[in-house]
C-alpha positions as a LaTeX table, in Angstrom:
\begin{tabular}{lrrr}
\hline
Residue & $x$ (\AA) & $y$ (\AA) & $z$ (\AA) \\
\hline
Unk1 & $-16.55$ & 21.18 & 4.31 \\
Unk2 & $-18.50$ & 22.93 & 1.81 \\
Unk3 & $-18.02$ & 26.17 & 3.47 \\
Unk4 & $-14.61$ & 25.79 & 3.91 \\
Unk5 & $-14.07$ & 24.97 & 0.14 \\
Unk6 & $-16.25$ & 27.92 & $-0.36$ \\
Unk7 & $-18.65$ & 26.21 & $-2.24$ \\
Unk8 & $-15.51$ & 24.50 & $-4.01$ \\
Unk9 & $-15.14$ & 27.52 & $-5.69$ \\
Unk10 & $-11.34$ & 27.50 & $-4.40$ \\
Unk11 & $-8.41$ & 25.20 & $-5.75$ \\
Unk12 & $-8.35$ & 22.31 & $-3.31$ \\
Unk13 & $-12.08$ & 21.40 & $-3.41$ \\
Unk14 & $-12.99$ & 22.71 & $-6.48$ \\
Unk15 & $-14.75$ & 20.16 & $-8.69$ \\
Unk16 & $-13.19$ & 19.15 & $-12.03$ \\
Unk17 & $-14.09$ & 21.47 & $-14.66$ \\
Unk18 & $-13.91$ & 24.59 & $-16.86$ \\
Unk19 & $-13.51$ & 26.60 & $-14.05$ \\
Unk20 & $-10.93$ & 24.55 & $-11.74$ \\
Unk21 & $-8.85$ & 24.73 & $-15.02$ \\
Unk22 & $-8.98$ & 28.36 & $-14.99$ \\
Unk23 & $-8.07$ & 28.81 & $-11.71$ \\
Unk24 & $-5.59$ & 26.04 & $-11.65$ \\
Unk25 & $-3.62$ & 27.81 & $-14.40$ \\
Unk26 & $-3.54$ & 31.14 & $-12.32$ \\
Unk27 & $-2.11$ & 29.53 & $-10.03$ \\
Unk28 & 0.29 & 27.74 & $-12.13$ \\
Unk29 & 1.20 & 30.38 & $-14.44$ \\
Unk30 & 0.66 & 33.52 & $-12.30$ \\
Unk31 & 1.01 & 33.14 & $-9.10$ \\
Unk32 & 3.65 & 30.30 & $-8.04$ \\
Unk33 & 5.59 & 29.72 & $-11.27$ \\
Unk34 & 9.31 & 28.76 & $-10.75$ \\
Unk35 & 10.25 & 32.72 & $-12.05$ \\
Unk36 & 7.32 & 34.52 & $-9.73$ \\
Unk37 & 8.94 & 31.46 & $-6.38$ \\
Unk38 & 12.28 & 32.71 & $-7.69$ \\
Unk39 & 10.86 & 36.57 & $-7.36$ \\
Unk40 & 10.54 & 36.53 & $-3.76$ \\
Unk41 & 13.85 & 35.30 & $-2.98$ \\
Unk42 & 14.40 & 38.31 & $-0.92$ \\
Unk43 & 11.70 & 37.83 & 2.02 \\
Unk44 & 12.45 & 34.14 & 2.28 \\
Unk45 & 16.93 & 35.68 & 2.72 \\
Unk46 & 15.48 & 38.53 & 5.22 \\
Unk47 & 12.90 & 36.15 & 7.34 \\
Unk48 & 15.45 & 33.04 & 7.14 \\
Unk49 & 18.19 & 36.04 & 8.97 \\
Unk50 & 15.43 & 37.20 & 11.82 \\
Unk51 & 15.47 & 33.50 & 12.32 \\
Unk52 & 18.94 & 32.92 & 12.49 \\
Unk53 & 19.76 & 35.99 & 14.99 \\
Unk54 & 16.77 & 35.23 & 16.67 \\
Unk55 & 18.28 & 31.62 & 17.94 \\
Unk56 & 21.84 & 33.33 & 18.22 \\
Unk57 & 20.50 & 35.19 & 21.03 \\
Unk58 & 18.83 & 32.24 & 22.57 \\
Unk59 & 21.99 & 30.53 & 22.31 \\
Unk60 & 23.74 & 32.84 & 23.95 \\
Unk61 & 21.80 & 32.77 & 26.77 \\
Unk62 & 21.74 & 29.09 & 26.66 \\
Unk63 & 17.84 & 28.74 & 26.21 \\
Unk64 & 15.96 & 25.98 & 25.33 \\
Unk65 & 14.41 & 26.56 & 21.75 \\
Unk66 & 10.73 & 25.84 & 20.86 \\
Unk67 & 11.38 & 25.13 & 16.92 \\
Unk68 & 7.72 & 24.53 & 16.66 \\
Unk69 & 7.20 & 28.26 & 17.43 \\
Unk70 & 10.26 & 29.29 & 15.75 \\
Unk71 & 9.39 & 27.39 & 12.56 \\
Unk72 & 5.36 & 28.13 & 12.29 \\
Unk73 & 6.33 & 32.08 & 13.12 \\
Unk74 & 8.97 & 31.65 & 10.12 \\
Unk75 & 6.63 & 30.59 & 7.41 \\
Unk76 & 3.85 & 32.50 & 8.56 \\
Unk77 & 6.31 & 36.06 & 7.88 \\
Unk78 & 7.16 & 34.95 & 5.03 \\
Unk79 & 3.37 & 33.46 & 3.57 \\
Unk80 & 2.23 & 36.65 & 4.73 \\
Unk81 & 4.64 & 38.72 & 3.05 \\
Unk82 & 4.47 & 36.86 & 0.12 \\
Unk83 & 0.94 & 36.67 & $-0.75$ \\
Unk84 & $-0.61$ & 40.16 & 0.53 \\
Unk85 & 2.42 & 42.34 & 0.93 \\
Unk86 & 4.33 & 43.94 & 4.25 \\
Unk87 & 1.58 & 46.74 & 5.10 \\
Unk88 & $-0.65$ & 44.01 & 6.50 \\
Unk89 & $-1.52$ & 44.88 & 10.08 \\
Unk90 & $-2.53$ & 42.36 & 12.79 \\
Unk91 & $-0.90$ & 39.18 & 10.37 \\
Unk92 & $-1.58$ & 37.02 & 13.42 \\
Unk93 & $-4.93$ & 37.68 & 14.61 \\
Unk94 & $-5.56$ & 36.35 & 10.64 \\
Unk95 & $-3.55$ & 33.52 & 10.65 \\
Unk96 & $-5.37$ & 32.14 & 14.02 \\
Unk97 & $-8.64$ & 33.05 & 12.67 \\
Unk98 & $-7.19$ & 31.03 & 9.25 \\
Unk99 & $-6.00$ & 27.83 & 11.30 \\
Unk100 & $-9.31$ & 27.38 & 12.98 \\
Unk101 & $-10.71$ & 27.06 & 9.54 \\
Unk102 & $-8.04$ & 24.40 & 8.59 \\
Unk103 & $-8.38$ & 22.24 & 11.66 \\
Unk104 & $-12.11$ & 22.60 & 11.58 \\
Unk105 & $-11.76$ & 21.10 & 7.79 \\
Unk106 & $-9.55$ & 18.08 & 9.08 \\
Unk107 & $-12.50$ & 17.37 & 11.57 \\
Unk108 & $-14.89$ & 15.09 & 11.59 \\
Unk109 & $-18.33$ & 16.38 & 10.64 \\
Unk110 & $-21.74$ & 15.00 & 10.86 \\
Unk111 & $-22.94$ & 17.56 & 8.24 \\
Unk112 & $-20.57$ & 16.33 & 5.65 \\
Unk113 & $-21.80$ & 12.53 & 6.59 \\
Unk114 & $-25.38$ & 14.02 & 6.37 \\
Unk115 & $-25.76$ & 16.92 & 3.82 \\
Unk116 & $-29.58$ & 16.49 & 3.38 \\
Unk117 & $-29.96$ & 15.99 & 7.26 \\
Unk118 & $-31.01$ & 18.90 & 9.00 \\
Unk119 & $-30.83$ & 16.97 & 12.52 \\
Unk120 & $-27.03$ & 16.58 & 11.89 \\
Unk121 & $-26.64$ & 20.53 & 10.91 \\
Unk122 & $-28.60$ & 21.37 & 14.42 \\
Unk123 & $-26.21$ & 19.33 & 16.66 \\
Unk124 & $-23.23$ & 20.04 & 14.70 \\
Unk125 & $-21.48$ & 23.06 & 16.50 \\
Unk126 & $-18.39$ & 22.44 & 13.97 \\
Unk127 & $-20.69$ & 24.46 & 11.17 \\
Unk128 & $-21.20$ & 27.45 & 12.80 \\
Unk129 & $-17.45$ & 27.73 & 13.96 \\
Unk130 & $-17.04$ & 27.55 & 10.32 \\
Unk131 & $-19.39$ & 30.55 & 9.03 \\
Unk132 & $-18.06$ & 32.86 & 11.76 \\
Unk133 & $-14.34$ & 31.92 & 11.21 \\
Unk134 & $-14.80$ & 32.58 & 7.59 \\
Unk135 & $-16.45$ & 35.48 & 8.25 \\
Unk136 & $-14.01$ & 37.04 & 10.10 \\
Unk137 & $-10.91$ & 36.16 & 7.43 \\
Unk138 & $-13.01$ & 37.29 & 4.78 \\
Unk139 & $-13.45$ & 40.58 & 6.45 \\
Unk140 & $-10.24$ & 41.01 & 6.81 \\
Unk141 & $-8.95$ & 40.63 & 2.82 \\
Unk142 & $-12.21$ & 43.03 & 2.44 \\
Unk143 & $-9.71$ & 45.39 & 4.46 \\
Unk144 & $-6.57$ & 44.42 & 2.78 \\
Unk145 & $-8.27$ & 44.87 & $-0.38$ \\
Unk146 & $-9.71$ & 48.14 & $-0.13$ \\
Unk147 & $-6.75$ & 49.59 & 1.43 \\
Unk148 & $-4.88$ & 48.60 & $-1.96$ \\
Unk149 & $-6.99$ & 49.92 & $-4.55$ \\
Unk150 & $-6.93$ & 52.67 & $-2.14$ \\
Unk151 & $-3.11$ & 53.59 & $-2.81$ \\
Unk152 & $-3.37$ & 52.61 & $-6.44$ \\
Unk153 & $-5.97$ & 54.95 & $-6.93$ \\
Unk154 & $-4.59$ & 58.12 & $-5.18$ \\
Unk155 & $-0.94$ & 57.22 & $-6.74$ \\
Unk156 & 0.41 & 57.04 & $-3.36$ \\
Unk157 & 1.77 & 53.91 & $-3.61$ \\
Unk158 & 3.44 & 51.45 & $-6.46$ \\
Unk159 & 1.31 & 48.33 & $-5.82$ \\
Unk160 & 3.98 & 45.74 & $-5.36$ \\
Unk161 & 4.12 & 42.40 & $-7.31$ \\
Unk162 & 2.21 & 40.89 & $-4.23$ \\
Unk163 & 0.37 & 37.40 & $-4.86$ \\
Unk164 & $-2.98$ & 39.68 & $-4.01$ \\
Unk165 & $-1.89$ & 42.37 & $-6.29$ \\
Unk166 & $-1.45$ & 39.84 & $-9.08$ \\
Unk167 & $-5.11$ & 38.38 & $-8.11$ \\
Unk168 & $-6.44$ & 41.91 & $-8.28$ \\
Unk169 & $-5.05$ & 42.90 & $-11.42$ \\
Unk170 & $-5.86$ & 39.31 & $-13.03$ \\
Unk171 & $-9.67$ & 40.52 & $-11.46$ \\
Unk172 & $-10.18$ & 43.65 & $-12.98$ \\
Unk173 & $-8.87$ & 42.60 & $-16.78$ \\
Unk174 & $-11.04$ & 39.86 & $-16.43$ \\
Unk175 & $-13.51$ & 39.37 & $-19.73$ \\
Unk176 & $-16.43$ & 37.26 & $-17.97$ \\
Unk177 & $-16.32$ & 34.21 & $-20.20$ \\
Unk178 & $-14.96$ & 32.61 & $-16.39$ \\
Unk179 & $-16.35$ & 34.16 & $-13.75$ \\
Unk180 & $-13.17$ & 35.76 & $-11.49$ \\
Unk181 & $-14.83$ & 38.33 & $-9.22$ \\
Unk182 & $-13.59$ & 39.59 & $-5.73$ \\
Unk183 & $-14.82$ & 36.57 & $-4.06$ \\
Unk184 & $-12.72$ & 34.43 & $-6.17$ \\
Unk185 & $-10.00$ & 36.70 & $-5.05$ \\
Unk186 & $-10.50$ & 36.15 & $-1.42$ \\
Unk187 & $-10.91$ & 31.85 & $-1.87$ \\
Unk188 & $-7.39$ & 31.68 & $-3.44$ \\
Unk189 & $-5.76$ & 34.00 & $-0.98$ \\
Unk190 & $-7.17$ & 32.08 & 1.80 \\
Unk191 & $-5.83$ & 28.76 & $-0.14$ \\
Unk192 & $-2.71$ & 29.83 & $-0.81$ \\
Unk193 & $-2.16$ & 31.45 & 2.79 \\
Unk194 & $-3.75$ & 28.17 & 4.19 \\
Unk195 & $-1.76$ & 25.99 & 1.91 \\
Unk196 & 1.18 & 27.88 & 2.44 \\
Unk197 & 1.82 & 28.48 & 6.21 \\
Unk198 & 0.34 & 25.06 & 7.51 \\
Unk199 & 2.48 & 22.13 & 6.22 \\
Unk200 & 6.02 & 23.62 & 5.76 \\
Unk201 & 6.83 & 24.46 & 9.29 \\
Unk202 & 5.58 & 20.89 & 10.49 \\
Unk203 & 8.13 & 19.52 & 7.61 \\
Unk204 & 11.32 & 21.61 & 8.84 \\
Unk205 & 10.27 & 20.43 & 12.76 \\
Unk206 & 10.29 & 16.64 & 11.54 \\
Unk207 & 13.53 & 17.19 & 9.41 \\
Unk208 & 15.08 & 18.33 & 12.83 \\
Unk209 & 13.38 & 15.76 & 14.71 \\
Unk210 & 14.72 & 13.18 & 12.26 \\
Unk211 & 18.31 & 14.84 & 12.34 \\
Unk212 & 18.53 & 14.69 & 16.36 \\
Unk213 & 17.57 & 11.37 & 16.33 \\
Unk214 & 20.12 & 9.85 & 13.59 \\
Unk215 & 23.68 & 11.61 & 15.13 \\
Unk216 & 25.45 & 10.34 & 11.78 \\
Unk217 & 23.11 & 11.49 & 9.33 \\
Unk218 & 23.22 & 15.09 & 11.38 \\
Unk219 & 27.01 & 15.00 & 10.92 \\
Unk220 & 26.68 & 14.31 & 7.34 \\
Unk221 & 24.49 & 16.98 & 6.55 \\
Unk222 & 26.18 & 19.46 & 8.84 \\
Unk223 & 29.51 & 18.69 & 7.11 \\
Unk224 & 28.29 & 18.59 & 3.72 \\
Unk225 & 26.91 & 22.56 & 4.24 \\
Unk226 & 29.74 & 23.93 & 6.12 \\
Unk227 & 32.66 & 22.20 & 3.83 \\
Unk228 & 30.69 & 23.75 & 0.52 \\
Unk229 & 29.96 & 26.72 & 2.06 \\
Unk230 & 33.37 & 27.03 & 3.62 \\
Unk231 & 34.14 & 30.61 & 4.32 \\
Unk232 & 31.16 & 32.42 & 3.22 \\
Unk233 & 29.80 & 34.46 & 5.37 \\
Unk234 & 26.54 & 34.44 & 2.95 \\
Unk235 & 23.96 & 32.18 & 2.21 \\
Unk236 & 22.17 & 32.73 & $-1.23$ \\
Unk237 & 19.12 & 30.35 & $-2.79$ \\
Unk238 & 21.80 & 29.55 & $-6.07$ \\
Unk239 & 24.35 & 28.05 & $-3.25$ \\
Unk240 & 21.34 & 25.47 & $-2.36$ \\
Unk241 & 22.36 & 23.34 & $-5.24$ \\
Unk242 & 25.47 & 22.58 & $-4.15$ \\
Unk243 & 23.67 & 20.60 & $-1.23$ \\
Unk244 & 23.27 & 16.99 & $-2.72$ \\
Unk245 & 23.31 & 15.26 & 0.54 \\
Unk246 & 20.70 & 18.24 & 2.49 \\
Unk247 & 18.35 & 17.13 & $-0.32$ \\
Unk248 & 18.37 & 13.50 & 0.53 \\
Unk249 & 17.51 & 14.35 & 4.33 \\
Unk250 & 14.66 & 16.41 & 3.12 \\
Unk251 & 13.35 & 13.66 & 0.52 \\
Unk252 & 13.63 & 11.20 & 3.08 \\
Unk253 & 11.85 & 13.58 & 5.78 \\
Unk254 & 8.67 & 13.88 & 2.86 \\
Unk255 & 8.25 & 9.91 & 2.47 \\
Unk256 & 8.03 & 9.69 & 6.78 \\
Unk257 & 6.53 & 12.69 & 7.13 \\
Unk258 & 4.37 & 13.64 & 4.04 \\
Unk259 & 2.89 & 17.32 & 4.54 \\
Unk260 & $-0.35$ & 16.02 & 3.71 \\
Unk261 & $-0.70$ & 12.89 & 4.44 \\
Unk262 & $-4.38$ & 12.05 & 2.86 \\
Unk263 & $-4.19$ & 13.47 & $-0.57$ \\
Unk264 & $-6.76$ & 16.57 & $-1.54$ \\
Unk265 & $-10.08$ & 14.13 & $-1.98$ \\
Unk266 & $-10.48$ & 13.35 & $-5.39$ \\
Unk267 & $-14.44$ & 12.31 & $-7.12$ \\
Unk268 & $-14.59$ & 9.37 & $-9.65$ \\
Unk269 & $-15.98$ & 11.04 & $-12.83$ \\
Unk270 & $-17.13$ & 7.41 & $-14.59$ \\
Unk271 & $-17.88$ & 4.18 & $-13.30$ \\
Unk272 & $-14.72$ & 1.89 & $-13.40$ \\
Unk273 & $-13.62$ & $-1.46$ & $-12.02$ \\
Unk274 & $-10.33$ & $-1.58$ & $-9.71$ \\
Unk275 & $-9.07$ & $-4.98$ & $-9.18$ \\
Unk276 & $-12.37$ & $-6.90$ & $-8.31$ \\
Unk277 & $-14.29$ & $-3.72$ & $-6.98$ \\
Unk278 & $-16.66$ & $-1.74$ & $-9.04$ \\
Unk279 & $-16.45$ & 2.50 & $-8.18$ \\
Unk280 & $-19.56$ & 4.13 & $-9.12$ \\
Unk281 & $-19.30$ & 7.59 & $-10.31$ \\
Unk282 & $-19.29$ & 10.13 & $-7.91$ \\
Unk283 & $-17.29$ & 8.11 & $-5.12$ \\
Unk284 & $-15.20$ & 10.46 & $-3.07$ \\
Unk285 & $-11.44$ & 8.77 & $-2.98$ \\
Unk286 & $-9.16$ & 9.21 & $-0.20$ \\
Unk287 & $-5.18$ & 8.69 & $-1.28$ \\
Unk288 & $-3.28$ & 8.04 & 1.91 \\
Unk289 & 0.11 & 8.86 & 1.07 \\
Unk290 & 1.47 & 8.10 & 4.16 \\
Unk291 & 1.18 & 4.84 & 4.00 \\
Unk292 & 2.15 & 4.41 & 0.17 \\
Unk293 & 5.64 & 6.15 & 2.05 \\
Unk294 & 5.67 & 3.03 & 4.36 \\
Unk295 & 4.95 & 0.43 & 2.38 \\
Unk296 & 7.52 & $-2.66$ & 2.70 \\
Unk297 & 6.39 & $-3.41$ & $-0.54$ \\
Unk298 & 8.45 & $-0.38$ & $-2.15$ \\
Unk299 & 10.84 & 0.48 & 0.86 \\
Unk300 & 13.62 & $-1.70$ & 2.53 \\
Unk301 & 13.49 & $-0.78$ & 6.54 \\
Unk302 & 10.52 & 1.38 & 5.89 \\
Unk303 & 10.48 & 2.45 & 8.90 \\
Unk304 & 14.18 & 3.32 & 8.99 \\
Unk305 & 15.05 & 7.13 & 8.24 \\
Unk306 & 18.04 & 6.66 & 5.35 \\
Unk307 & 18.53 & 9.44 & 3.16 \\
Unk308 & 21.25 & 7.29 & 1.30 \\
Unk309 & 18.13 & 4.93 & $-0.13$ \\
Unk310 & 17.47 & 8.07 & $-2.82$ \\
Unk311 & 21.45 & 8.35 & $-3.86$ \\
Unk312 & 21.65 & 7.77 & $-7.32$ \\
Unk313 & 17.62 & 7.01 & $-7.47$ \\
Unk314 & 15.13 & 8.08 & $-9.76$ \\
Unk315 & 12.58 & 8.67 & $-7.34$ \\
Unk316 & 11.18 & 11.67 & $-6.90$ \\
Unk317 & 7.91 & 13.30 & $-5.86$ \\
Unk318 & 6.99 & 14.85 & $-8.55$ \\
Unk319 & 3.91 & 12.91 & $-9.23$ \\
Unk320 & 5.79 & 10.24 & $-11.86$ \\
Unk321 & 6.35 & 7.76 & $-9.03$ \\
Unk322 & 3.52 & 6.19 & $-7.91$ \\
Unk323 & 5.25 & 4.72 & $-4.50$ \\
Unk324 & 6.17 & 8.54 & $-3.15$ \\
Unk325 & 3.57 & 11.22 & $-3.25$ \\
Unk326 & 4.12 & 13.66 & $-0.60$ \\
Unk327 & 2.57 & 16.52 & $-3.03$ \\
Unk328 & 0.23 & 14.29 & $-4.59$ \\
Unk329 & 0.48 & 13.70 & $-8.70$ \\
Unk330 & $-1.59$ & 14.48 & $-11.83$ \\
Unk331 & $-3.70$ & 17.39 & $-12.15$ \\
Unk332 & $-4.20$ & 17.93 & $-8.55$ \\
Unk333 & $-0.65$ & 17.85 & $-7.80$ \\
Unk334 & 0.00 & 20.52 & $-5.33$ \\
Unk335 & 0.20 & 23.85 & $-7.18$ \\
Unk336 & 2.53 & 24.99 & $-4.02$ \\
Unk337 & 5.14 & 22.20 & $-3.65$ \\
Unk338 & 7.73 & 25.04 & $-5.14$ \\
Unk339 & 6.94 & 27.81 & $-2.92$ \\
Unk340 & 7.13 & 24.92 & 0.31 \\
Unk341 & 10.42 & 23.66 & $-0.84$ \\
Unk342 & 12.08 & 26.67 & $-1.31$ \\
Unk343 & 10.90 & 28.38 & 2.19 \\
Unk344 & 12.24 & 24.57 & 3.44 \\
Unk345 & 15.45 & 24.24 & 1.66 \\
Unk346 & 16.97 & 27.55 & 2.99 \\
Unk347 & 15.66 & 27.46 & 6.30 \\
Unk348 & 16.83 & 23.80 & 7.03 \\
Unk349 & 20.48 & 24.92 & 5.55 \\
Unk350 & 20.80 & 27.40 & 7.73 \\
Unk351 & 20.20 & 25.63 & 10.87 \\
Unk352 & 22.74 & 23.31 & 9.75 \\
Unk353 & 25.78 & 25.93 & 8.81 \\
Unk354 & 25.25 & 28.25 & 11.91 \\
Unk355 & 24.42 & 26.06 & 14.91 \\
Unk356 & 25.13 & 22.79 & 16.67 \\
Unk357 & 21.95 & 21.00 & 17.92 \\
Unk358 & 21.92 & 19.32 & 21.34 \\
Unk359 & 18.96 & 17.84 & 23.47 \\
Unk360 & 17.65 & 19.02 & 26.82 \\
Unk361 & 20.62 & 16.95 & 29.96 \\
Unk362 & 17.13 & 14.87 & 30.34 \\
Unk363 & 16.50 & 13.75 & 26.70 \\
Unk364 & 18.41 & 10.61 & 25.15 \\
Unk365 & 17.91 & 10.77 & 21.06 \\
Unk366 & 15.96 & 7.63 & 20.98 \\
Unk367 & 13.33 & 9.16 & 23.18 \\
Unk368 & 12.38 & 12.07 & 21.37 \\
Unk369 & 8.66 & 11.92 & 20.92 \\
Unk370 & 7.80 & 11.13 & 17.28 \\
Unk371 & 3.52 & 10.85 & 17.93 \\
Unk372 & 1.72 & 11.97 & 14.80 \\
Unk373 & $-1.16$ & 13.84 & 14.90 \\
Unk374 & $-3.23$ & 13.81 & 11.84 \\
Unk375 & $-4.99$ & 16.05 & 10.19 \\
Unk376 & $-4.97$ & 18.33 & 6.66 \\
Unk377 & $-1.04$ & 18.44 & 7.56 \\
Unk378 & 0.62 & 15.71 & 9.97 \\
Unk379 & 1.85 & 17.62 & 12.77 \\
Unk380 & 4.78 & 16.41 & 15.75 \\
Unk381 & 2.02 & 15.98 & 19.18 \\
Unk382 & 4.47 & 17.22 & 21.06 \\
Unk383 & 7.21 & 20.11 & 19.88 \\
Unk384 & 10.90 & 19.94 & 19.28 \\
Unk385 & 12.89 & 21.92 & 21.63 \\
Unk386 & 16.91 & 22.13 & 21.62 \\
Unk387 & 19.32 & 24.30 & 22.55 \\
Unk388 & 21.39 & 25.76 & 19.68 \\
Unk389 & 25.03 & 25.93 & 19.97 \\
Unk390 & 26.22 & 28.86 & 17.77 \\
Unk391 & 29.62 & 28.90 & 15.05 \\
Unk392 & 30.98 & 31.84 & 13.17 \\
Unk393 & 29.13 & 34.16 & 14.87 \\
Unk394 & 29.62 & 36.49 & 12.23 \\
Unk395 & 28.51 & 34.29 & 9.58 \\
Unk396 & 24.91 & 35.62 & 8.72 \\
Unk397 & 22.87 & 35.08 & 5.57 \\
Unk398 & 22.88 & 37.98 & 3.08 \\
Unk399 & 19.19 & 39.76 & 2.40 \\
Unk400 & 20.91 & 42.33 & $-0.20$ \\
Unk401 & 19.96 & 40.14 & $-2.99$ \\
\hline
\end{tabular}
């Protein structure tokens, strides 16, 4: 774990202090603010359209759809895009090399049972596969990197408002009272890119899974899009509003299906006393906020999907209510929940305004396989494929801006 926290010099595993603070408020204030989310409205409109034409031909053909594919391909375009620009070449051989490092973190280790043991790091294969997978990603933001400050310094290029450019700039203005170097560049790329392409397509293939599953709740959704939209033959981010009911499917789909569903491990700073149990300082403590989601205690039919519980609720996840923490709360609160939603909230709309959704002839709703597998994210064991039925074929989401 400790070298895929990089020495928890990046913002998930980063220990309380002077210099999580710093870093946490790039984050906050820098890199995914509402306005800089709002900025990059324009890649989430274009990659939401490839997606969109992409099933139309499917459709057309009458294919079966692999949303798991479709979604994960989705976010990663737009993750990509987002955080080191459109001139990145080989995106993919990155973003495997990237999601070996993520499920190797959800793993069980023997190392991180035994730091001091050096039996445990012998026989534990898992460390190794961690150097040379970091390794390799870190080699390749050396590459992105250079070829950057390459353009900027010949004038051949504008550097774009990229989440690395930002990171760069932030870099080289630096004053040293914090140290920021290059290597702190690379950590909070890799978190962000981590962050950001691992739990949001798993999200949009449970919100689908949900939706095929509960006919009237699909209806309800569907209707509510295309009777607001009526007509348009756009769909923009400020229309997303508008979708009261869409937003209850989606908070609904977070307390079953919580992107992470153990919270970012959190260390007890002071000895306190819980109940009857005494924590000494130091203890590592493991929220599981997938259970908090089920919990009859707080939820009527918790096992039920109903979007109508949340109409006219206060509950929210925002991190004020205690009983529904799907981005966790307090400091540590997810720096990325904005970026996730709004890469959700488009995507799910338009899969709801241009296509009908059936199962396979085989498949009867109640026995679409719901198996979790945990890990960092919780992930559908085995994918969601449909065949898309396509309206208004002319009806395609605008990427003018």
């Amino acid at each position: 774990m400790s070298i895929i926290g990089a020495g928890g010099k990046g913002i998930a595993f980063s220990s309380y202090g002077e210099y999580w603070r710093y870093v946490r408020k790039i984050c906050v204030v820098e890199l995914l603010s509402n306005k800089r989310v709002l900025s990059f409205r324009s890649i989430r409109e274009e990659e939401v359209n490839k997606l969109v034409q992409n099933i139309s031909s499917s459709a057309s053909c009458n294919q079966l759809i692999n949303l798991k594919e479709a979604f994960t391909m989705l976010v990663n375009d737009i993750t990509v895009r987002t955080v080191i620009g459109s001139k990145c070449k080989d995106p993919h051989v990155f973003l495997k090399e990237l999601d070996k490092m993520v499920e190797l973190a959800a793993g069980f280790s023997l190392v991180d049972l035994y730091p001091s043991s050096r039996l445990a790091r012998l026989i534990s294969r898992g460390l190794d596969d961690a150097k040379k997978c970091h390794e390799t990603v870190s080699r390749f933001l050396d590459g992105i990197i250079e070829e950057k400050r390459e353009r900027k310094d010949t004038g051949g290029d504008v550097i774009s408002e990229d989440l690395l450019s930002v990171l760069l700039r932030i870099e080289e203005e630096d004053t040293g009272q914090i140290p920021f170097d290059i290597n702190s560049v690379k950590i909070l790329i890799m978190d962000m890119i981590g962050g950001g392409s691992e739990p949001s397509p798993s999200t949009l293939e449970w919100a689908m899974s949900e939706l095929i599953r509960n006919h009237r709740v699909m209806r309800k959704a569907q209707s509510e899009v295309r009777e607001l939209l009526r007509g348009c033959t756009k769909i923009s981010e400020s229309d997303l509003v508008k979708l009261k009911y869409m937003h209850l499917v989606i908070k609904e789909t977070l307390r079953l299906h919580p992107p992470f569903p153990l919270l970012v491990p959190r260390q007890c700073r002071e000895t306190c006393r819980i109940l009857d149990y005494d924590i000494p300082k130091g203890t590592t403590v493991l929220v599981n906020a997938w259970a908090i989601g089920r919990d009859p205690n707080y939820w009527e039919d918790p096992e039920e999907f109903k979007p109508e519980r949340f109409t006219n609720s206060s509950v929210d996840f925002k991190g004020s209510d205690f009983q529904f923490l799907p981005f966790g709360y307090g400091r540590r609160m997810c720096p990325g929940m904005l970026f996730g939603l709004a890469n959700l909230e488009l995507a799910l709309a338009a899969l709801l305004y241009h296509f009908d959704w059936k199962l396979p002839s085989n498949v009867k709703p109640e026995d679409v396989d719901m198996t979790e597998v945990f890990g960092i994210s919780l992930r559908k064991k085995t994918p969601l494929c449909l065949h898309a039925v396509r309206r208004e074929p002319d009806a395609f989401i605008d990427c003018s801006g």
